[in-house]
N, C-alpha and C positions, 0 to 999 in steps of 0.2 A: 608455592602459591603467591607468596610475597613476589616476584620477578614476573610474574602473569598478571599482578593487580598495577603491576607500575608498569609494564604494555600496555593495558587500558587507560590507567589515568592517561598516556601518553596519546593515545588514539584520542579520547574524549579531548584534549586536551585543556585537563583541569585534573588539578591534585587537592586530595581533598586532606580539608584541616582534624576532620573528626572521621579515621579510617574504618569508626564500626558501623559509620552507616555505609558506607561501599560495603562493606560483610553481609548489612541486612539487605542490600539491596539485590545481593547475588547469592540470597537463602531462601528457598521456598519452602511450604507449609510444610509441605510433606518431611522436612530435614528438619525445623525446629521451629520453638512459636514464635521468637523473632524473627518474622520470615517478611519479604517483601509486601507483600497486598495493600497495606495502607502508603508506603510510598509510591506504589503502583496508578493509584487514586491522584494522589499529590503531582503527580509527574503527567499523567494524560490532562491533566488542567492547565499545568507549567508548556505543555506543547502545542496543548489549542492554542495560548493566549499568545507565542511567538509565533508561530507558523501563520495566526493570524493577523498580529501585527504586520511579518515580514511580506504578505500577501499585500496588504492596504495598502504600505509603502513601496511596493516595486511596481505594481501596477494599478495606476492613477484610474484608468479609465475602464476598469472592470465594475460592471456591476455589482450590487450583492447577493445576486443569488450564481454569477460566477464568481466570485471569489468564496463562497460558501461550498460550493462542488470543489473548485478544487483545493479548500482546507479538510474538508472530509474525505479526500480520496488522496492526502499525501500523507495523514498522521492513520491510515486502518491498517490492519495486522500484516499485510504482504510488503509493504516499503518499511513496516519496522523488523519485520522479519530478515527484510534483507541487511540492515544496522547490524543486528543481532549479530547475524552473520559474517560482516565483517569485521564486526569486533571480536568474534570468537566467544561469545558469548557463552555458547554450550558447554565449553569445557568448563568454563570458571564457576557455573550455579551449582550452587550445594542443594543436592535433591536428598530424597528417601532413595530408600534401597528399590521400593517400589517403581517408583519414579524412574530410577537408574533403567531396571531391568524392562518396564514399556517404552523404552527410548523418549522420556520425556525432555532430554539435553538437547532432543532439534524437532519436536514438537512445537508449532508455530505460536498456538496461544501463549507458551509458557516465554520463549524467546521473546514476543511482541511485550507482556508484560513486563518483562524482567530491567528490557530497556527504556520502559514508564518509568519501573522505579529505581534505573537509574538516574535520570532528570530529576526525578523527587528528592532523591539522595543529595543529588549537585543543590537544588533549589534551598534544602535546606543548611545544607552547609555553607552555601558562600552567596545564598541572594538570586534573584532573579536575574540581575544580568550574568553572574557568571551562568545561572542554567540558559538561557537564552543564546552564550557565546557558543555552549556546549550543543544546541539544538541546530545552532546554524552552523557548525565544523562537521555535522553527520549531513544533515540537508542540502546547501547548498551547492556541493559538487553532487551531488543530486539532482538537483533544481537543472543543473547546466545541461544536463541529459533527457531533461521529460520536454517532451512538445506539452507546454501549457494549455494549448488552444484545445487539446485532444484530450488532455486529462479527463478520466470517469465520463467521459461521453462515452455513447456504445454504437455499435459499427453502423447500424441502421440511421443514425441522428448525425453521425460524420460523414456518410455518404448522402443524405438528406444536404445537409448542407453546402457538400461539394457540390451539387447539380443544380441545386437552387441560387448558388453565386455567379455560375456561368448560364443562368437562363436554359436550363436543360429540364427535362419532362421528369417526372420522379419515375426512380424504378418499379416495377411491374414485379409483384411477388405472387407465385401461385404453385399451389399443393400439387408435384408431381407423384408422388404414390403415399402410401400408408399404409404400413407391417405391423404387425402384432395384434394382441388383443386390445381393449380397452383401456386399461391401467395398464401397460407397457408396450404402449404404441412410438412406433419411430416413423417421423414425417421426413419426408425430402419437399425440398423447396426449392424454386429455381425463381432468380433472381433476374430481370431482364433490362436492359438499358441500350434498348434501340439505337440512341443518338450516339450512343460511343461502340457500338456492337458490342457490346459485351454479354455475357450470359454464366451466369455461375451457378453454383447448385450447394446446398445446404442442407446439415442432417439434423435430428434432434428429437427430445422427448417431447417435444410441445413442437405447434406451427409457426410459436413467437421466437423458441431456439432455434428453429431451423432458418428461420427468417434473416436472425441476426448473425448464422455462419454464411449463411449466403451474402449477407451485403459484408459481410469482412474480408469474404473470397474477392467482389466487385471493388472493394477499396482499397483494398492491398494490390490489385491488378492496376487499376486505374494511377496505385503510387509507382509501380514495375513501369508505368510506361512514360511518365513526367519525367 
């Protein structure tokens, strides 16, 4: 265990002075009542307030309701999930036997929070800049990889925008059939955009999801041919 917690400080990289709160940070309820949840609390507040600093100061000229989207779409469960992940997270949580045996060691909720209260752990042992260095040694070789401009937008509002930049007609969405009964009806939708000939088609339990795999079929094409 010891030679798996000094890989992680090493990954985080930050060593901490009081090693039982790394302990608590990587014990859940279900294993004993020192268990994360309150540094869990402590750590999703230590990440808004970086991620939202590091947002304000790299891009000047965002508004605040884009820099609001993309703080809420870089710290939710699926990008801390993948930390988790690269930290190896699952192996190191001390679960219940319960726990153990419903595979809750790659369980997302559990992995997303674990790595809250890691942050909480760092925050409270060495200060908010070391948790801060620690939030931007996971993020921003992160950051180097995400198209900003696309973040938490959804395909229908990215493809809205690519045709509206180039003075193009908006696409044409319309219900080409509808299966099923009432409560488990599946729609196709076909997506149409004359000026680039394109034509895509879209499935889904509502006419809004089908809507938006059809304009991700016509955005992902229209990126196949730039």
């Amino acid at each position: 265990m010891r030679s798996s917690n000094e890989n992680l400080c090493r990954q985080l990289g930050y060593v901490f002075k009081q090693p039982q709160l790394l302990q608590r940070a990587l014990t859940h309820r279900s294993f004993a009542p020192d268990h994360y949840e309150r540094l869990e609390f402590l750590g999703d507040s230590v990440l808004g307030c970086v991620i939202a600093k590091y947002l304000y100061s790299e891009f000047p000229d965002l508004t605040e309701g884009d820099l609001s989207r993309l703080r809420s779409n870089l710290v939710k469960e699926p990008t801390l999930v993948l930390f988790a992940q690269q930290l190896d997270l699952g192996r190191q949580l001390k679960l219940g036997e319960g726990e153990l045996k419903s595979g809750g060691f790659s369980r997302p909720s559990i992995l997303a929070d674990a790595v809250e209260a890691l942050l909480g752990a760092v925050f409270l042992d060495g200060g908010f800049v070391a948790a801060e260095q620690v939030v931007l040694n996971l993020f921003v070789p992160y950051l180097a990889k995400v198209d900003m401009r696309t973040l938490g937008k959804d395909a229908k509002t990215l493809l809205q925008e690519y045709l509206q930049a180039r003075r193009l007609a908006l696409p044409d969405y319309s219900v080409t059939d509808t299966q099923g009964v009432a409560h488990e009806q599946l729609f196709q939708v076909e997506c149409s955009i004359p000026a680039l000939k394109i034509t895509t088609r879209g499935a889904g339990s509502s006419r809004r999801n089908a809507e938006q795999q059809a304009a991700l079929a016509a955005y992902q094409l229209i990126g196949n041919k730039t």
